[in-house]
C-alpha positions in Angstrom: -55.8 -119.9 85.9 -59.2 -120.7 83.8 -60.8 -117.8 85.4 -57.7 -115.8 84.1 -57.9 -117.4 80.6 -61.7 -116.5 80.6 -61.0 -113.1 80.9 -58.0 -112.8 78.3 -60.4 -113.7 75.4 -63.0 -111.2 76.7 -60.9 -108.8 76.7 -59.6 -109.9 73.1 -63.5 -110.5 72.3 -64.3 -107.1 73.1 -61.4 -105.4 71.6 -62.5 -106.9 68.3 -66.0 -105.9 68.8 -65.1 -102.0 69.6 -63.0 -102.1 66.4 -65.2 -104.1 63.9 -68.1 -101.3 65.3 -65.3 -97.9 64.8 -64.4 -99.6 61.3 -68.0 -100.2 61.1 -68.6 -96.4 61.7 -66.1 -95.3 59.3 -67.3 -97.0 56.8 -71.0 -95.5 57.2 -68.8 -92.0 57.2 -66.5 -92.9 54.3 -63.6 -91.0 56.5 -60.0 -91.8 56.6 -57.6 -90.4 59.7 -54.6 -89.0 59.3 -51.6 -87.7 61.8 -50.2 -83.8 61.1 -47.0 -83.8 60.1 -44.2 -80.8 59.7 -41.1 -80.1 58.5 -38.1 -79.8 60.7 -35.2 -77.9 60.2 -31.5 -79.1 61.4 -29.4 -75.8 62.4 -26.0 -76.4 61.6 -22.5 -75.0 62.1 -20.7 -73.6 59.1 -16.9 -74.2 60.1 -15.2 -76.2 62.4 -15.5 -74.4 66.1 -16.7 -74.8 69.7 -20.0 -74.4 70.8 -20.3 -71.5 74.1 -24.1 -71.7 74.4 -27.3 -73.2 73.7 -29.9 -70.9 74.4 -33.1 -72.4 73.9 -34.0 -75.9 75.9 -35.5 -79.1 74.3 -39.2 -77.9 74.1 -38.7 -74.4 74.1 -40.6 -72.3 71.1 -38.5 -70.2 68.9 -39.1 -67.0 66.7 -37.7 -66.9 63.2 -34.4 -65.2 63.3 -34.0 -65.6 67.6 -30.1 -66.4 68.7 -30.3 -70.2 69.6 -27.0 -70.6 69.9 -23.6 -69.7 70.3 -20.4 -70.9 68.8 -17.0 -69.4 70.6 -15.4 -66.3 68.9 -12.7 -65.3 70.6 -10.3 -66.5 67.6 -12.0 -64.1 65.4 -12.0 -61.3 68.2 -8.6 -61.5 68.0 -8.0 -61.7 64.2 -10.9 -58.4 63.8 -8.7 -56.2 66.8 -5.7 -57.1 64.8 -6.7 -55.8 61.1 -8.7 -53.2 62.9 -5.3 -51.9 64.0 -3.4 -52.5 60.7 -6.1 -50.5 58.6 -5.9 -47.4 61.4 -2.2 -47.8 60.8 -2.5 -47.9 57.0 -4.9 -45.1 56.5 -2.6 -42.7 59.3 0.1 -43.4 56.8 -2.0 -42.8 53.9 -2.7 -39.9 54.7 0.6 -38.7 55.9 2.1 -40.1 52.6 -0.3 -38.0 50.6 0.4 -34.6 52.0 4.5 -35.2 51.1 3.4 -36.6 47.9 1.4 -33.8 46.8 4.7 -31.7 46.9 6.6 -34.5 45.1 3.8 -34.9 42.8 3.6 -31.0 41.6 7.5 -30.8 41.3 7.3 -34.4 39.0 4.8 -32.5 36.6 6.8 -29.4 36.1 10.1 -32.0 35.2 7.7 -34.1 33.1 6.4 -31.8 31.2 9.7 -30.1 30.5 10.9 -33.3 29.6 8.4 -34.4 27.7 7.9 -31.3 25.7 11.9 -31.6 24.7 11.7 -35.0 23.7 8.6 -34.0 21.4 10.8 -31.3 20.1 13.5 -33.5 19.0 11.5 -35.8 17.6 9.9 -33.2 15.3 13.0 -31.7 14.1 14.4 -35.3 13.7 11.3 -36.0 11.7 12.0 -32.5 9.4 15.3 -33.7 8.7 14.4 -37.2 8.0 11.8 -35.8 5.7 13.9 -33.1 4.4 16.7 -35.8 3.5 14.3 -38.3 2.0 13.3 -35.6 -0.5 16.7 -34.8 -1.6 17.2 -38.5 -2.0 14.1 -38.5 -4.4 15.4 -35.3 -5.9 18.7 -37.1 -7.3 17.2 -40.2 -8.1 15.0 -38.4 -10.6 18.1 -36.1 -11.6 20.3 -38.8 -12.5 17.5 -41.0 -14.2 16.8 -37.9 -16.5 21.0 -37.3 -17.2 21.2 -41.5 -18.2 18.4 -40.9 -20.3 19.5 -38.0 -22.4 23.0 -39.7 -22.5 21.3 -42.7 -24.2 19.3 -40.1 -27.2 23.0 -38.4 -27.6 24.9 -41.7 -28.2 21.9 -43.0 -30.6 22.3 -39.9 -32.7 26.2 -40.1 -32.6 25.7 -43.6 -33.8 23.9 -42.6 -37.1 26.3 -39.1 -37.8 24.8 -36.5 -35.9 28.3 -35.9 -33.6 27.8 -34.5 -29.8 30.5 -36.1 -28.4 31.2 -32.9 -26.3 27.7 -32.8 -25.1 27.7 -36.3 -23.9 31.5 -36.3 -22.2 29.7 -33.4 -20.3 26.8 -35.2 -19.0 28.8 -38.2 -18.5 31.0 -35.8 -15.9 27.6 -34.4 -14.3 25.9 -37.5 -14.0 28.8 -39.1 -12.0 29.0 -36.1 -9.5 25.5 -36.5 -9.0 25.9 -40.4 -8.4 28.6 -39.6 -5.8 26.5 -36.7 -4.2 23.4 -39.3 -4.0 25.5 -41.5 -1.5 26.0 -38.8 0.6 22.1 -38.0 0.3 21.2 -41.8 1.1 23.9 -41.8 4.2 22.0 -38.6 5.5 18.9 -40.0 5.2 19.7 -43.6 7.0 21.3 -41.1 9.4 18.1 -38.8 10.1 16.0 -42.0 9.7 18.0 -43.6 12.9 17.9 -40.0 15.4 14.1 -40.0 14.5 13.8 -43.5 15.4 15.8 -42.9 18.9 13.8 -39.8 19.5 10.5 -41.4 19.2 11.9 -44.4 21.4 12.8 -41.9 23.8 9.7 -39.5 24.1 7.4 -43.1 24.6 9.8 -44.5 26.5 9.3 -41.1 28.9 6.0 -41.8 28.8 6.3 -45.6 30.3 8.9 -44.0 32.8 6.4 -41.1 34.5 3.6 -43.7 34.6 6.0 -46.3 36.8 7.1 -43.3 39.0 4.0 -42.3 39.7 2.9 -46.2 40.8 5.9 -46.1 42.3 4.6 -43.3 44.8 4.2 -45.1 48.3 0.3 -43.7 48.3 -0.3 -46.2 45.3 1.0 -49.4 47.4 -0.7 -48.6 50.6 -4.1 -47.7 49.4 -3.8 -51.5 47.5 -3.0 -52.8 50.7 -5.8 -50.7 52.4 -8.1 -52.6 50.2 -7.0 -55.8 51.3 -7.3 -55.6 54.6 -10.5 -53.8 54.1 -11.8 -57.2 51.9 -10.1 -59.4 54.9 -11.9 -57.6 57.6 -15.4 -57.9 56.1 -14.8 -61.6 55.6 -14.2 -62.0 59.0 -17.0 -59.6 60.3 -19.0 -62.3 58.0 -17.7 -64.9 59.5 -18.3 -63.6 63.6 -21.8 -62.7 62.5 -22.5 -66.1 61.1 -21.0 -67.7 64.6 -24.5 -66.7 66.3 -27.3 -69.2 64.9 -30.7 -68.5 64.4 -33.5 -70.1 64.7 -34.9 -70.7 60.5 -38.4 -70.2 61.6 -41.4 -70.2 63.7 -41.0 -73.7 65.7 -40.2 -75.9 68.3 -36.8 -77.2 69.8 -36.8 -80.8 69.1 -33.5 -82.0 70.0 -30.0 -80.7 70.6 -27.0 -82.6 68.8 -24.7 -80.5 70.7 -23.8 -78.6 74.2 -21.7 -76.2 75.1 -17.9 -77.0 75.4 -18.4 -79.4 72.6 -16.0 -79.2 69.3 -18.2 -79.1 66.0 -17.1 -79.4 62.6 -18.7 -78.1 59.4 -22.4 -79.2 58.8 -22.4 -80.7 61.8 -26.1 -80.4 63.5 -26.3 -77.9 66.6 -30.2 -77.8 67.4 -33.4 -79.5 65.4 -36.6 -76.7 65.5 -39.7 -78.1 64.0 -41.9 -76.0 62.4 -44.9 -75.3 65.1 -47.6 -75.7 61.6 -48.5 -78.8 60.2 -48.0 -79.2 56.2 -48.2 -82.4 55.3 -50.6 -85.0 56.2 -50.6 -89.0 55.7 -54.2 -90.4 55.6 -54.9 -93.9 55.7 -58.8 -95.1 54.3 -58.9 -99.2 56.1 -60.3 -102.3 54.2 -64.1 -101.7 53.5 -63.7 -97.9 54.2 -65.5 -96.0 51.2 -62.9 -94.9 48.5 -62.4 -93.5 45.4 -59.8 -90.8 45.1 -56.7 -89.0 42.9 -54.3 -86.6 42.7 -55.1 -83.2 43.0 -58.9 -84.2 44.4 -59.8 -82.0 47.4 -60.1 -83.4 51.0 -61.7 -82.2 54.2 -59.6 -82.5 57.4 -61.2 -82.1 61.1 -59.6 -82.0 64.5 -62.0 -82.8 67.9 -59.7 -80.0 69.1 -61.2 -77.5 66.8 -64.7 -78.6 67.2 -64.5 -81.0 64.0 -64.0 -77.6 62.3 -63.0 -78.6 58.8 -59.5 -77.7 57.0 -58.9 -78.0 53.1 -56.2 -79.8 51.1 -55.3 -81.3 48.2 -54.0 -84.8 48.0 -50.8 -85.2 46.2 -50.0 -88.7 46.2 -52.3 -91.8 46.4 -50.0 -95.6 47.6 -50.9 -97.9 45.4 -52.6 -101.6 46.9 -52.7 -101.4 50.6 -50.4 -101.0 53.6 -50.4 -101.9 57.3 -52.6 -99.6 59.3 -50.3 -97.9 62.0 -51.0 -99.1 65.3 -51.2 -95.5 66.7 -54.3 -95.2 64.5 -56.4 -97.9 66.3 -58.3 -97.7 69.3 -56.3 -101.7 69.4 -53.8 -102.9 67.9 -55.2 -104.7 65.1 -53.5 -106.5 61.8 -55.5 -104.0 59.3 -55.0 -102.8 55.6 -55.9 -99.8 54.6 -54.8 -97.1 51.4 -52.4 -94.2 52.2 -53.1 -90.8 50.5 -50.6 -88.2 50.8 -52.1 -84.4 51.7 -50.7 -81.0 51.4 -52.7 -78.5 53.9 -54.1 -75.3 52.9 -54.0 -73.5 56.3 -51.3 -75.0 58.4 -51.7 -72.7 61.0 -54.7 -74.5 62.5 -53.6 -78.1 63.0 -50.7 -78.8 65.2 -47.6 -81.8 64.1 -48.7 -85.1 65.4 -51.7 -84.1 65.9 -54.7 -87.1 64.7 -57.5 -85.9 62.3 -60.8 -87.4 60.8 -59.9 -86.9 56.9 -63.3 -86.6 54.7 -63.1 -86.8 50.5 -65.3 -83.6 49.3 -64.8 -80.3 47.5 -63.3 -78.3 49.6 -61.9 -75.4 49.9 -59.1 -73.5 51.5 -60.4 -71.6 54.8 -60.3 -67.7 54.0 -57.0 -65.9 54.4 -55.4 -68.9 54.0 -52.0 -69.4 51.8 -50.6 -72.9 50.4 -48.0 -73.5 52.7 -44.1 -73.9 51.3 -43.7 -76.5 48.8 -42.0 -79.8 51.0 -41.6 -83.0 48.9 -44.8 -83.7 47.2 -44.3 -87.6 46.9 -43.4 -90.4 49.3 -44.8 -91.0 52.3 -42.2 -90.8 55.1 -42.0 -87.8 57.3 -40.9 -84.4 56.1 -37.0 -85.0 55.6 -34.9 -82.2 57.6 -33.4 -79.6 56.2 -30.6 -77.3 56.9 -31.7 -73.8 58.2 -29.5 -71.0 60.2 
């Protein structure tokens, strides 16, 4: 039991050695380490429906765009044979429906044209008379106001010696006859006045009457519902090509939420692909390591599986005070602080997620060709959050 003892601090003894002597070493080198993250994508169903396949298998690599899975379509089979039929149907009568309307339609301009050019007739020789009556109307009124007038200069001469009697009982009879004849004038006139009226209500109403026959034409209707079922049938098409998921990019099958026979309902996650590039990289620099860094600094990241083969980056975010070392970073697990720097990658393409790095502070710079990946959250220091793809 003492030997046992013995050995347990020796072991603890020589744990602490190896990692005082690594931290030892990383302080001489002033490098942090790091583990590659990525981003993964959660592929998700857009409606409520059962799942008929999952393609890909838990591990599997996937192309951008590649079928992963399959939700069941024979509902919207069904519902696409069906309006498939109705538009056939619809367009056979279209078509049918336009040949006997072009008939009707020739025969409905002759008669409205006729009509219309009879209405327009009557409506001008009711305007003529209207205007025709409203002068004579006028005419009197001026006739009768001249008649009083020269009444009025008569009976102011009689009234001082100069005598026309005569000539004023004369007047007097021809200004009453004209007074009577100016009602008739004024009766005409309210009566041409009323068949102009009518006849202009009657050459527009004609108007509003060939417009509704023609929309009444069955051609009108069906070509309406033609539309419709034209604007249902692509939704649907939409719909049956959106019941095929595909992989959002370049990655790796992580998990599967769901398998086939299972009901889904909208959102609900079908398949997790990880990207197959690392972005993002968390760096930790431990207690005593060399350190003096800020945002947008540069920083030199090297794998042993590239031959310490350095990659450029730019840090992003810098923790402030000091953290708990992961224990995956330590050749033993240890209680040690260190600082966490957040990195964006320059060329993804040559580190792998999860992969562990030796992280240098230095002027880099990006390795040729390479492109700043696609923006993921630039602060925090959790792992990429998942995002929707199809």
């Amino acid at each position: 039991m003492m030997r046992l003892r013995h050995l347990f601090f020796a072991l603890v003894w020589a744990a602490a050695v190896a990692t005082g002597f690594w931290l030892y070493g990383q302080g001489r080198t002033g490098e942090g380490m790091g583990q590659v993250e990525s981003v993964v994508h959660v592929v998700a169903a857009d409606e409520p429906a059962l799942i008929a396949e999952i393609i890909p298998a838990i591990g599997d690599q996937v192309e951008a765009g590649q079928p992963i899975a399959r939700i069941d379509h024979r509902d919207l089979d069904e519902l696409t044979s069906r309006l498939d039929q109705q538009l056939r149907q619809e367009r056979d009568l279209l078509s049918a429906d336009r040949q006997l309307g072009d008939v009707d339609f020739t025969r409905f301009q002759v008669e409205r044209d006729h009509e219309a050019r009879r209405l327009h007739g009557e409506a001008l020789a009711a305007r003529q008379v209207c205007a025709e009556a409203a002068t004579a109307v006028a005419a009197g009124k001026a006739e009768t106001a001249a008649l009083g007038q020269e009444i009025d200069r008569l009976n102011r001469a009689g009234s001082v010696g100069l005598g026309h009697a005569d000539e004023v009982a004369r007047l007097a009879i021809r200004r009453d006859t004209l007074v009577g004849a100016q009602s008739g004038r004024e009766a005409a006139l309210a009566d041409a006045q009323g068949k102009l009226n009518h006849a202009t209500a009657a050459e527009r109403a004609w108007v509003d009457i060939a417009t509704a026959t023609l929309r009444r034409n069955p051609a009108f209707d069906r070509q309406a519902r033609i539309a419709g079922l034209e604007g249902e049938l692509g939704q649907v098409r939409e719909r049956l090509r959106r019941r095929t998921l595909v992989a959002p990019c370049l990655g790796i099958v992580v998990a599967i939420h769901a398998r086939a026979g299972t009901a889904v309902g909208p959102a609900s996650p079908v398949l997790s692909v990880q990207e197959i590039t690392g972005r993002w990289l968390d760096a930790y620099w431990p207690e005593g390591v060399e350190f003096s860094a800020a945002i947008g600094d540069r920083v030199l990241a090297s794998s042993q599986r590239r031959g310490r083969q350095m990659v450029g980056g730019t840090i992003t975010a810098v923790q402030p005070g000091f953290v708990p070392l992961p224990a995956l970073m330590l050749p033993r697990p240890l209680p040690i602080n260190a600082r966490l720097v957040r990195i964006r990658l320059d060329n993804a393409a040559t580190l792998l997620p999860g992969e562990r790095v030796a992280v240098r502070l230095g002027a880099g710079h990006a390795e040729p060709g390479a492109a700043p990946p696609v923006d993921a959250p630039a602060s925090g220091f959790s792992a990429a959050t998942p995002t929707a793809g199809r």
